[in-house]
TORROVEX-459531 format. One record per residue (C-alpha): residue number from 1; x, y negated, z negated. Coordinates in nm, 2 decimals. Layout:
<k->NUM	px->X	py->Y	pz->Z>
...
//
This chain:
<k->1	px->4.93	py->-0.27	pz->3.18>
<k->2	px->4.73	py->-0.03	pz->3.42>
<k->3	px->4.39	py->-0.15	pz->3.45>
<k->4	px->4.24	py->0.17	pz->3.32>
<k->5	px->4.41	py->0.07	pz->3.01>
<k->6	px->4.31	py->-0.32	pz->2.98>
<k->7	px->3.93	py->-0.21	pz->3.03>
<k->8	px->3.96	py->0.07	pz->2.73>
<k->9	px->4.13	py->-0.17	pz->2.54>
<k->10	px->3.86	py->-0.43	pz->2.62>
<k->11	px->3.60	py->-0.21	pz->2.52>
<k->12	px->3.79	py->-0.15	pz->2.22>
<k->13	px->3.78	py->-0.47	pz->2.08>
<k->14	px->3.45	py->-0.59	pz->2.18>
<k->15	px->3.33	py->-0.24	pz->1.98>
<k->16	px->3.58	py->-0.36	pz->1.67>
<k->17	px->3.43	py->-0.70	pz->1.74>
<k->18	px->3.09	py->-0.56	pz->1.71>
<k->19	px->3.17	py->-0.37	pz->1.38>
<k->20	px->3.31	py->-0.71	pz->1.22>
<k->21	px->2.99	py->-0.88	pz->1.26>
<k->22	px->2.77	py->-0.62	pz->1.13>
<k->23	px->2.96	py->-0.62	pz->0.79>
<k->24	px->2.74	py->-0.76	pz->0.51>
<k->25	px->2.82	py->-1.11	pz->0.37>
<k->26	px->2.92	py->-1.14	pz->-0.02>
<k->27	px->2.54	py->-1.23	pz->-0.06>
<k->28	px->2.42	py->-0.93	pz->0.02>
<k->29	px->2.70	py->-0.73	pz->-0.07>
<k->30	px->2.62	py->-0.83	pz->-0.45>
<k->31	px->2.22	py->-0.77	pz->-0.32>
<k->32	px->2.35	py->-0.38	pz->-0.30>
<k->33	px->2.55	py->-0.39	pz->-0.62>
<k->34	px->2.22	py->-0.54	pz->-0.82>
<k->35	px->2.05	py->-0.22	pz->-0.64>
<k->36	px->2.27	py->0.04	pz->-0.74>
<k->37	px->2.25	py->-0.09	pz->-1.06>
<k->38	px->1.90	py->-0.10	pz->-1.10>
<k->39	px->1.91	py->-0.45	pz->-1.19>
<k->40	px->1.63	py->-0.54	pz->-1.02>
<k->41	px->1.49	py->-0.86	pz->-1.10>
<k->42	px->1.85	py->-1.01	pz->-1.03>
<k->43	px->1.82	py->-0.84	pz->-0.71>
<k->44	px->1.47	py->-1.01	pz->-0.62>
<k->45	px->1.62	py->-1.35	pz->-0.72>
<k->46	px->1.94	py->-1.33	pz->-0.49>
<k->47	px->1.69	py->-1.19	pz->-0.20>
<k->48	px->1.48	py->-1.48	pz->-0.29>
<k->49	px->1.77	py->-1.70	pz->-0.25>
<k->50	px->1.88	py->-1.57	pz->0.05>
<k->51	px->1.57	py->-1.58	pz->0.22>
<k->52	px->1.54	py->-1.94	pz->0.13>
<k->53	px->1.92	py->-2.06	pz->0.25>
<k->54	px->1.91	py->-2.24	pz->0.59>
<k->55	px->2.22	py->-2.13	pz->0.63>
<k->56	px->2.17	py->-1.72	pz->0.58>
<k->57	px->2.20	py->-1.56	pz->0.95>
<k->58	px->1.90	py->-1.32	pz->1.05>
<k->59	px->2.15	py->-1.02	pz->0.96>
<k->60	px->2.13	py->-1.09	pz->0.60>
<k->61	px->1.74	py->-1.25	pz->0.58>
<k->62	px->1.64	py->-0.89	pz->0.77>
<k->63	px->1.88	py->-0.71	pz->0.49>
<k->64	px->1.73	py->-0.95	pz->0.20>
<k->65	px->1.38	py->-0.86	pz->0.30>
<k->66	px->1.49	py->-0.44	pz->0.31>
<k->67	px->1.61	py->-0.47	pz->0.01>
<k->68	px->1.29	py->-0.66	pz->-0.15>
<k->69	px->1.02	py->-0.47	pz->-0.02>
<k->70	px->1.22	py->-0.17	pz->-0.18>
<k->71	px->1.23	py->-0.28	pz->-0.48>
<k->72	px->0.93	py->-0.41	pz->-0.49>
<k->73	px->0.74	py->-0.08	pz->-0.41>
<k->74	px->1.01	py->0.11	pz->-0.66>
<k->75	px->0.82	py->-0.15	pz->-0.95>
<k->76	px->0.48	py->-0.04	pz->-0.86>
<k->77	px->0.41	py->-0.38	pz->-0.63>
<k->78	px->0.31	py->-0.22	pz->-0.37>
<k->79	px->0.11	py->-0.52	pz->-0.17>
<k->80	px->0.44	py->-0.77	pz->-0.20>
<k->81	px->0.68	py->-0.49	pz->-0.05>
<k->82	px->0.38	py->-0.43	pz->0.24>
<k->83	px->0.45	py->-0.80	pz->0.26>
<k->84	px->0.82	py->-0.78	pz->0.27>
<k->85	px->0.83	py->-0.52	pz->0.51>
<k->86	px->0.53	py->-0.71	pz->0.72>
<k->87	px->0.81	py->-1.00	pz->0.79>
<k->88	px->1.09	py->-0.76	pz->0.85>
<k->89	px->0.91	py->-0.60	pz->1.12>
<k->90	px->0.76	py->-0.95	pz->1.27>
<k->91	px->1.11	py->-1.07	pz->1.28>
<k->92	px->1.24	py->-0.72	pz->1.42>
<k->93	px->0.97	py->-0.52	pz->1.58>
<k->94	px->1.28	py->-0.23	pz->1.63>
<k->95	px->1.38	py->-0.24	pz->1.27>
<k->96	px->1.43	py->0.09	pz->1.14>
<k->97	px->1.54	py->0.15	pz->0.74>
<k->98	px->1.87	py->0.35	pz->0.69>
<k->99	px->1.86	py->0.75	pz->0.75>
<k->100	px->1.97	py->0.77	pz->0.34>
<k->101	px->1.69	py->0.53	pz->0.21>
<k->102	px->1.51	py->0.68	pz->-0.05>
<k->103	px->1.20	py->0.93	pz->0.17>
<k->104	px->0.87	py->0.75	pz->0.02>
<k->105	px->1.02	py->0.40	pz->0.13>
<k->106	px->1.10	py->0.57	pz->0.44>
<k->107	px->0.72	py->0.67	pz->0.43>
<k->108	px->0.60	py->0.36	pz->0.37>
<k->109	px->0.77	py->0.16	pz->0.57>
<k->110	px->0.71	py->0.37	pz->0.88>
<k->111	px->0.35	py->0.36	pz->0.78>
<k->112	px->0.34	py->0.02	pz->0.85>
<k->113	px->0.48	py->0.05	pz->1.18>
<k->114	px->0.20	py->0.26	pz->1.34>
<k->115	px->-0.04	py->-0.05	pz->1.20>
<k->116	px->-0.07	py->-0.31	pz->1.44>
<k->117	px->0.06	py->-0.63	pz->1.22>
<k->118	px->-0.19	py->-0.85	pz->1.15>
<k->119	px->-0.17	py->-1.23	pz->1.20>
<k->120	px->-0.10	py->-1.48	pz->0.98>
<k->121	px->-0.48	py->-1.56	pz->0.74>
<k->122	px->-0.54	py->-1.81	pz->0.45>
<k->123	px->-0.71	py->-1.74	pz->0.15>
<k->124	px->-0.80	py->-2.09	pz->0.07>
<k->125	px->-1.06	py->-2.24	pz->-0.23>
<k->126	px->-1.09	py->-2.64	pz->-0.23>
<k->127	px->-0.99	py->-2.79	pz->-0.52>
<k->128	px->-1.26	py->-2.92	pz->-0.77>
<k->129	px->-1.06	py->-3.25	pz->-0.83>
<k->130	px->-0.78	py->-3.41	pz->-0.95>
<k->131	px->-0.78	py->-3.67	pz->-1.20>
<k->132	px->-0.55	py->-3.97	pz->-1.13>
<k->133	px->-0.24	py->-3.90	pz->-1.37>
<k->134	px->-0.26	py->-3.52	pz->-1.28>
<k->135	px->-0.05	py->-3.36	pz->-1.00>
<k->136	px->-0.24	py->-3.33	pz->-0.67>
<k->137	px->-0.21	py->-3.02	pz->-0.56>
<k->138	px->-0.33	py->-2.78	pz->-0.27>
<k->139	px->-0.21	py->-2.42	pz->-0.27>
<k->140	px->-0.31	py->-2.15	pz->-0.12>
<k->141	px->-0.28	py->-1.78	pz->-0.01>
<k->142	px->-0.11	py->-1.73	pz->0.31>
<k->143	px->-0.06	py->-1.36	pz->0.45>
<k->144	px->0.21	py->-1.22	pz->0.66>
<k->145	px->0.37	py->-1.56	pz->0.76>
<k->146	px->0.73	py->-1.43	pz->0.92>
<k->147	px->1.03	py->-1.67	pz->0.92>
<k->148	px->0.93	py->-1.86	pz->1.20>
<k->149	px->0.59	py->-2.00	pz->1.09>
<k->150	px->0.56	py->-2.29	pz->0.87>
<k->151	px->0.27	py->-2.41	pz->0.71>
<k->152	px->0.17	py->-2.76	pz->0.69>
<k->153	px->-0.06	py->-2.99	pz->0.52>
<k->154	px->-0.23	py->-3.27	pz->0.65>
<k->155	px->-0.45	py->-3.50	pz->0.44>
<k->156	px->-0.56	py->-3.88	pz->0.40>
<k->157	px->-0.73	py->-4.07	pz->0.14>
<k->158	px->-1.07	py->-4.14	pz->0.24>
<k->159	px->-1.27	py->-4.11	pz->0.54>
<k->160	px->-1.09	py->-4.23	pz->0.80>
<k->161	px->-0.74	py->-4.37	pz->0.90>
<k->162	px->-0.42	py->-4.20	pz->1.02>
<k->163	px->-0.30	py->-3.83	pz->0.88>
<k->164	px->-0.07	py->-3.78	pz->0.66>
<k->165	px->0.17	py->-3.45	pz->0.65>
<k->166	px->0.33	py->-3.24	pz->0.46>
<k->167	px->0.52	py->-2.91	pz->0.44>
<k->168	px->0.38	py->-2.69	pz->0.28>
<k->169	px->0.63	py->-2.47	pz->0.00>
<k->170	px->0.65	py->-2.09	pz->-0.11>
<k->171	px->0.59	py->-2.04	pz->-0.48>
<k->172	px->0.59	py->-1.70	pz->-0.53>
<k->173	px->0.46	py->-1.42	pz->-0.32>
<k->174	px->0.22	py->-1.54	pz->-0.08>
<k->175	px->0.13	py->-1.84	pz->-0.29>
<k->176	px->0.19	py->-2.17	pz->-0.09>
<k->177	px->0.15	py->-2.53	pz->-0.23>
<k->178	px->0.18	py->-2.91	pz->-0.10>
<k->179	px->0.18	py->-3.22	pz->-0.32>
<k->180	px->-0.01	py->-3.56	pz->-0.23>
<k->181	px->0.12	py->-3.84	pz->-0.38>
<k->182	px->-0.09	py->-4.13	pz->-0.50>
<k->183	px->-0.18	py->-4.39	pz->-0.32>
<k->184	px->-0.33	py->-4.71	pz->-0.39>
<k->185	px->-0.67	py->-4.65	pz->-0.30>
<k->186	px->-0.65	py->-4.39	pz->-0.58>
<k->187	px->-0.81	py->-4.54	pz->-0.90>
<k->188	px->-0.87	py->-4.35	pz->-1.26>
<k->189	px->-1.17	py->-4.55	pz->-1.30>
<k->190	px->-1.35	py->-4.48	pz->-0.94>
<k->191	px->-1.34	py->-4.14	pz->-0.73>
<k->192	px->-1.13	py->-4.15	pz->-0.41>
<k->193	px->-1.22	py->-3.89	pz->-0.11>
<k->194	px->-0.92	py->-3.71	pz->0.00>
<k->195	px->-0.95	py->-3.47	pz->0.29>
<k->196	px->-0.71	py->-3.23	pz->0.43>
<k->197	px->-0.67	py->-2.94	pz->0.63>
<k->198	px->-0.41	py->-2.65	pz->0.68>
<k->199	px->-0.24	py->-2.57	pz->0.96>
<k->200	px->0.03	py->-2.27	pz->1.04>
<k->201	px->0.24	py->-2.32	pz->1.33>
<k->202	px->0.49	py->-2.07	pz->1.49>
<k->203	px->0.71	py->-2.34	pz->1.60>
<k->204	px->0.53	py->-2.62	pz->1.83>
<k->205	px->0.24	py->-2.38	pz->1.89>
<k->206	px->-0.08	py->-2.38	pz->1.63>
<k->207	px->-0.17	py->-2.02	pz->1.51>
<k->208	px->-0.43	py->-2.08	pz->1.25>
<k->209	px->-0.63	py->-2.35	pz->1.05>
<k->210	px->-0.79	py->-2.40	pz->0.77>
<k->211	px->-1.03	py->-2.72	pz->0.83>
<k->212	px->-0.97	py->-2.92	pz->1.11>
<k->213	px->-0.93	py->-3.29	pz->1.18>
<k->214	px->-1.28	py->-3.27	pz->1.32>
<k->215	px->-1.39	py->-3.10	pz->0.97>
<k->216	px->-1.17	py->-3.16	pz->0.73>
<k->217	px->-1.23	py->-3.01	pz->0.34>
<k->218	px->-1.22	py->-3.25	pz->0.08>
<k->219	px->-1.20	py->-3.32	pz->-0.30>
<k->220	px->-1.23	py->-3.62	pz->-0.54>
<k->221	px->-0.96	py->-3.76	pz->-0.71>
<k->222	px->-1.01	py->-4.03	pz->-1.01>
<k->223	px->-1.22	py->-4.01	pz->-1.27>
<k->224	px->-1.36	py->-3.71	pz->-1.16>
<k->225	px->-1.58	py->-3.59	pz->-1.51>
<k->226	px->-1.69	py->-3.21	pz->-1.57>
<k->227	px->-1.32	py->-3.11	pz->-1.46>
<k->228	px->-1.08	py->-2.88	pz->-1.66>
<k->229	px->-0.80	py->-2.95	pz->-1.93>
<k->230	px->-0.50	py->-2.91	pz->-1.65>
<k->231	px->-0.24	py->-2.92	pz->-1.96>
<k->232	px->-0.07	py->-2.65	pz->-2.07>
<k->233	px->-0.12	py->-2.47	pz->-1.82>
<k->234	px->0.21	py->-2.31	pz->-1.72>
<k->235	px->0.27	py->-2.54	pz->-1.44>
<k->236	px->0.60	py->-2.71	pz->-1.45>
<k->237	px->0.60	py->-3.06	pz->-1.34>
<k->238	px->0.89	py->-3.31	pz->-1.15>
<k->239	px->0.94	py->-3.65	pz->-1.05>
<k->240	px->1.00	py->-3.71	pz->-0.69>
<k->241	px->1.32	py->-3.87	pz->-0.61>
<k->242	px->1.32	py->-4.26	pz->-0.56>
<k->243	px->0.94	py->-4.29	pz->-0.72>
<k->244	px->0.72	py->-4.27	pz->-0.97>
<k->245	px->0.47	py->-3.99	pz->-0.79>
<k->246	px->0.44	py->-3.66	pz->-0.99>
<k->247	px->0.51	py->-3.41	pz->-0.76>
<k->248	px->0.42	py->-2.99	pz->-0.90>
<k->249	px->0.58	py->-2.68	pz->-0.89>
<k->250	px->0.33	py->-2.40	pz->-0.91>
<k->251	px->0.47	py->-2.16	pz->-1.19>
<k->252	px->0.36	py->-1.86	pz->-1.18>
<k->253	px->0.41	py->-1.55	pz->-1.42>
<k->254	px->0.60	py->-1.27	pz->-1.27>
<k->255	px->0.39	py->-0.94	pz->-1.15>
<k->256	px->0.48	py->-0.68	pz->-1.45>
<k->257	px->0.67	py->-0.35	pz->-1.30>
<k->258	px->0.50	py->-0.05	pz->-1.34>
<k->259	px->0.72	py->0.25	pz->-1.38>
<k->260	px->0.71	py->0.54	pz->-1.15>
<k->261	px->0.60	py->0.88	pz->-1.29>
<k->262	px->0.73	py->1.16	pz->-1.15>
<k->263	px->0.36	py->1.22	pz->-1.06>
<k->264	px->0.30	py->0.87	pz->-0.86>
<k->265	px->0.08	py->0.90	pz->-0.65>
<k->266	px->-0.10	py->0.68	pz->-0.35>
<k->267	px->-0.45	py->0.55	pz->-0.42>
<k->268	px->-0.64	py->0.34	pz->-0.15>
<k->269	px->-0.74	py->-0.02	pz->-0.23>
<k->270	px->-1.01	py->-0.17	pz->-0.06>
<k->271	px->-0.86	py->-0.54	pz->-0.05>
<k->272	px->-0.92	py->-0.82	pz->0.16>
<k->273	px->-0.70	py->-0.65	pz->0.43>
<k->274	px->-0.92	py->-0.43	pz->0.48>
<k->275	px->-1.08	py->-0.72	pz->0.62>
<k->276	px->-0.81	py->-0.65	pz->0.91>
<k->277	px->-0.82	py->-0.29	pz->0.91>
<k->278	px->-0.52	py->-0.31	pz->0.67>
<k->279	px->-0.55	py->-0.09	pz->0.38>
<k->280	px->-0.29	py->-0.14	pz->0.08>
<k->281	px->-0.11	py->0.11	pz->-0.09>
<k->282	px->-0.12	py->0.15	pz->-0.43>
<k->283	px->0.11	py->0.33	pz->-0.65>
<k->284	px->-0.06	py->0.46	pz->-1.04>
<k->285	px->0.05	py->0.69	pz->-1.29>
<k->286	px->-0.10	py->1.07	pz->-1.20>
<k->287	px->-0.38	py->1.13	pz->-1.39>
//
């Protein structure tokens, strides 16, 4: 073979090669389907589920997230799909929606990208206090982490003595939680000091706390009088495997879809990203 003719058929292949990687996986292939067929909450849960498998390459998490922060602004949830969109284009500064996508996603979306992103911020309120038979739980609201940052929690019972940590997990939107388990300094009939702080880290590397080491937050656990019922609260509770620690997952109820009008229009909210010169768009029936 001349080789003219092995280099064209070279290029050939490594352009056939090319093709055969960009072709969606089964996952989001039935992503698309739930689209089309407007069934969108199935569609949230698979993107969901793909953003939370390991295993998903960053083809199909980039994909996942297109296809939630669409949805999400076609149900009226306009601050979840900035979100949504937020990671996409932290993961993929470049990341340009399809030509065919429908034009005020288009509009949105490229919005975005003449904002500058804004780091990663907690929202954080300190826990009153946890009685000792109750689930001890710290969540909080963590904005525009991407796939790369991770949130942790470190805490300790008392005063002084090592840190403990723990990851901290997504509940729902931008809702993150960590459990600590009992110890046996805990008692029902005395308070116990716990202190903690948060920490987000884009891999080895710190990018923003909430509390240090140095000055730790803290709450009671025990007794604790003047707090809340905690029952029946929607939260649904699990055993950890191999003990007897009740560990929580925060429930939360889903955001209700608004319908667009065909008058929707944008109005302006003046939310806490403002705070970072990030104003949210809001989608409302036309008057």
């Amino acid at each position: 073979m001349p080789p003219m003719t092995r280099g064209l058929v070279g290029v050939l292949a490594l352009l056939l090669a090319g093709r055969a990687e960009a072709q969606p996986s089964e996952t989001i292939r039935r992503i698309e389907q739930l689209y089309l067929e407007s069934a969108w909450d199935e569609a949230l849960s698979a993107c969901q589920t793909a953003l939370d498998d390991p295993r998903a390459s960053e083809g199909d998490r980039q994909e996942a997230l297109k296809y939630m922060g669409t949805i999400l602004f076609a149900q009226g949830n306009s601050g979840e799909a900035r979100n949504a969109f937020a990671r996409l284009l932290r993961n993929d500064p470049r990341y340009r929606l399809p030509s065919d996508w429908p034009p005020r996603v288009v509009e949105f979306f490229e919005r975005l990208r003449t904002e500058a992103l804004p780091p990663p911020r907690i929202r954080h309120r300190v826990p009153a206090g946890f009685r000792i038979g109750t689930p001890i739980v710290v969540s909080s609201q963590i904005l525009f982490l991407t796939d790369r940052h991770q949130a942790r929690l470190h805490w300790r019972a008392g005063r002084t003595g090592p840190w403990s940590t723990v990851d901290m997990e997504r509940d729902q939107g931008d809702l993150y939680s960590a459990i600590v388990p009992t110890t046996p300094e805990m008692s029902p009939d005395t308070d116990t000091t716990v202190q903690y702080y948060i920490v987000v880290q884009d891999g080895e590397r710190e990018v923003l706390t909430e509390g240090t080491a140095a000055r730790p937050h803290e709450f009671l656990v025990g007794r604790v009088e003047g707090l809340p019922d905690r029952t029946g609260d929607g939260r649904r509770v699990r055993e950890r495997e191999g003990g007897g620690f009740p560990w929580l997952i925060v429930g939360l109820s889903g955001v209700a879809a608004i319908g667009l009008g065909v008058g929707a229009f944008f109005l302006l909210s003046s939310t806490a990203e403002e705070e970072a010169g990030q104003a949210l768009v809001h989608i409302g029936p036309s008057e």
